[in-house]
C-alpha atoms as an extended CHARMM CRD file, in Angstrom:
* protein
*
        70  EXT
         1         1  UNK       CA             -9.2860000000        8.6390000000      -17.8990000000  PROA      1               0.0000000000
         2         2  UNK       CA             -6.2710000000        6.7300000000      -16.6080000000  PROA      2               0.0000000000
         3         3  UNK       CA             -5.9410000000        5.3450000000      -13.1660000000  PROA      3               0.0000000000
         4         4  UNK       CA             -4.7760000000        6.8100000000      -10.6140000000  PROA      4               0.0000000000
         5         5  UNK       CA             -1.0810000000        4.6180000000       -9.7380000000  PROA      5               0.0000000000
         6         6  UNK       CA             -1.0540000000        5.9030000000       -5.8220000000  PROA      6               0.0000000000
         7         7  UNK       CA              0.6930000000        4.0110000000       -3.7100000000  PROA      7               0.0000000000
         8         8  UNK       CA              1.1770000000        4.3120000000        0.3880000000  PROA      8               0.0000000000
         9         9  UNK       CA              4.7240000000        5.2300000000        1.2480000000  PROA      9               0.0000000000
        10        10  UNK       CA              6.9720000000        5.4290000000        3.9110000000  PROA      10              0.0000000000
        11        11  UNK       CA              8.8220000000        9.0390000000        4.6670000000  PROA      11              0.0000000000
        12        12  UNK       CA             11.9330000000       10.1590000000        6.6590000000  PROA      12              0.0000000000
        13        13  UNK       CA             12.1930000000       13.8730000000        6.7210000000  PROA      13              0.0000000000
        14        14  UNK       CA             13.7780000000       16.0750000000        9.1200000000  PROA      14              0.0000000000
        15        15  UNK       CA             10.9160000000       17.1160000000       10.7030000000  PROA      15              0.0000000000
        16        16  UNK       CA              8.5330000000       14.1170000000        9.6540000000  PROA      16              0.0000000000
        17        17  UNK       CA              7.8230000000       10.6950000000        9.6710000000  PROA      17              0.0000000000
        18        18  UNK       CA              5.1620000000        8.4620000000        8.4620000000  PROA      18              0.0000000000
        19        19  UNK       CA              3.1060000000        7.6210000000        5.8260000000  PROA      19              0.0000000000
        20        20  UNK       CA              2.2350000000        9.5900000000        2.3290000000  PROA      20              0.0000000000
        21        21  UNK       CA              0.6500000000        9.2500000000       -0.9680000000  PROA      21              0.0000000000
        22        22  UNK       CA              2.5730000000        9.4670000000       -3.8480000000  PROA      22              0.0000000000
        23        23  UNK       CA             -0.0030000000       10.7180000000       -5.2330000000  PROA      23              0.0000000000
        24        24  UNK       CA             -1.1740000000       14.2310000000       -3.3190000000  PROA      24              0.0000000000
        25        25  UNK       CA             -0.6900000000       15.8130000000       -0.1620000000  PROA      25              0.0000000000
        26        26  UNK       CA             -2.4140000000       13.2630000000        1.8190000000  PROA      26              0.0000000000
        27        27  UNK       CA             -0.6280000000       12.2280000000        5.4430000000  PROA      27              0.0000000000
        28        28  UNK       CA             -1.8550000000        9.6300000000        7.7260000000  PROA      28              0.0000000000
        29        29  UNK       CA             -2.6450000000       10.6650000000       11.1360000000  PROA      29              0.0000000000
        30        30  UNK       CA             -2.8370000000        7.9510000000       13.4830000000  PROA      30              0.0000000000
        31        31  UNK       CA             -6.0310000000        8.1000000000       16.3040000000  PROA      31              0.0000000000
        32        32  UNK       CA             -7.8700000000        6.6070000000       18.4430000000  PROA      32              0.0000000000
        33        33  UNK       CA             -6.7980000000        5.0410000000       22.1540000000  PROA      33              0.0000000000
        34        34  UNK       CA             -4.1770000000        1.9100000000       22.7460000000  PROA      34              0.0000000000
        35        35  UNK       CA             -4.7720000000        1.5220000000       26.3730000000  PROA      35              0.0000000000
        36        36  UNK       CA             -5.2970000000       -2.4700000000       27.1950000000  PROA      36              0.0000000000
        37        37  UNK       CA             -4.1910000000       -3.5930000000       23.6930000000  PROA      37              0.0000000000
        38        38  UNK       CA             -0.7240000000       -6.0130000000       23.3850000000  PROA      38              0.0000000000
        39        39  UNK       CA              1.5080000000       -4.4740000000       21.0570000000  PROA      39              0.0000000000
        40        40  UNK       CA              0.0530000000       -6.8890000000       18.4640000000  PROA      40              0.0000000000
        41        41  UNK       CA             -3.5510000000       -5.5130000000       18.7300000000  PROA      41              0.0000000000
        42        42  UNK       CA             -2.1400000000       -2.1890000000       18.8050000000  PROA      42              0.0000000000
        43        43  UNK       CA             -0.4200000000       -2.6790000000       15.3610000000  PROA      43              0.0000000000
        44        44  UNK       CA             -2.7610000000       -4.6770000000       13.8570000000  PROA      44              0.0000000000
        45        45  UNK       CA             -5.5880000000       -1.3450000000       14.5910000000  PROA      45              0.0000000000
        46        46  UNK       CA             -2.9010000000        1.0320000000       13.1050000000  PROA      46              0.0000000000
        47        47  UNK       CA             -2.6410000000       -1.0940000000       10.1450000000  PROA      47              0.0000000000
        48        48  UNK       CA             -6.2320000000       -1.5670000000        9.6150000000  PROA      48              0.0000000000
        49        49  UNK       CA             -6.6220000000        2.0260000000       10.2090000000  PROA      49              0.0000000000
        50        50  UNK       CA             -3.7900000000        3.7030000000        7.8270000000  PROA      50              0.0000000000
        51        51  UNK       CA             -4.9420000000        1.4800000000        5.0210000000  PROA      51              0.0000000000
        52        52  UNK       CA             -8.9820000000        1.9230000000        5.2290000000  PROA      52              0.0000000000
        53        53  UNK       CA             -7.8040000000        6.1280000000        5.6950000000  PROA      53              0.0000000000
        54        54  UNK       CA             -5.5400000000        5.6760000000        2.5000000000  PROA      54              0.0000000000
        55        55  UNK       CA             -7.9270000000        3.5590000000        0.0890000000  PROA      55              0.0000000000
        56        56  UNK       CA            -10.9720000000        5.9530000000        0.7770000000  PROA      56              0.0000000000
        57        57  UNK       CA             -8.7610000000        9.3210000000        0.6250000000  PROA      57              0.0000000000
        58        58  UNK       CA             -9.6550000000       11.5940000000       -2.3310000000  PROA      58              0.0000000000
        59        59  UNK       CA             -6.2660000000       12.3460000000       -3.6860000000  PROA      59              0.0000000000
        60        60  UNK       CA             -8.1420000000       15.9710000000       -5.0800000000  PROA      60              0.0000000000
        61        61  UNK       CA             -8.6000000000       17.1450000000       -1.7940000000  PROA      61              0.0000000000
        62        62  UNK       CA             -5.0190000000       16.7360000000       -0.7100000000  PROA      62              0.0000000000
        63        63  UNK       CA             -3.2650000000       19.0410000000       -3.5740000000  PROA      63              0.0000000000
        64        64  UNK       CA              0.5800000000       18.7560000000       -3.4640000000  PROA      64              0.0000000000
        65        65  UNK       CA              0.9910000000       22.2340000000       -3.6160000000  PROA      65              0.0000000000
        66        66  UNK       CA              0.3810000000       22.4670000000        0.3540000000  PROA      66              0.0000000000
        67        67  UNK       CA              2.2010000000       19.5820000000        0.9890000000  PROA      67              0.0000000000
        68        68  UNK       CA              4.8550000000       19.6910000000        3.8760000000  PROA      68              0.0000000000
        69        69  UNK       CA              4.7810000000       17.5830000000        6.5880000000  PROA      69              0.0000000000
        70        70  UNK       CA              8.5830000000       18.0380000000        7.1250000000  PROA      70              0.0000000000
C-alpha cells in the first residue's frame, strides 16, 4: 500500500478560509478559549492545535465527496 502524500493547506474561497487536507474532506476547526493569552501564546496553541488535529485525522472519515467548506 502506498503512503498517503497529505499535506496541510491553506484555502481562500468565497465563503471559506482556513486550513484543508489535500487529501479528504477534512477542515480544521479552531477551539478552545484565548482569554489572558498574548497574541504569541494564542498562536503558538492554534498551531499546536491544527497540527496535532491534522496528523491524527483519518483521511477515510473525511470523504471528498462532502467536501465544501466554501
Amino acid at each position: 500500500m502506498q503512503a498517503m502524500r497529505r499535506k496541510l493547506v491553506w484555502v481562500e474561497r468565497m465563503n471559506f478560509q482556513g486550513w484543508v487536507c489535500t487529501e479528504c474532506a477534512w477542515v480544521f476547526k479552531p477551539s478552545g478559549s484565548i482569554v489572558d493569552e498574548s497574541i504569541d501564546e494564542m498562536k503558538m496553541h492554534y498551531e499546536q492545535q491544527r497540527d496535532k488535529e491534522f496528523a491524527s485525522h483519518v483521511c477515510a472519515e473525511h470523504s471528498r465527496a462532502t467536501r465544501n467548506p466554501g
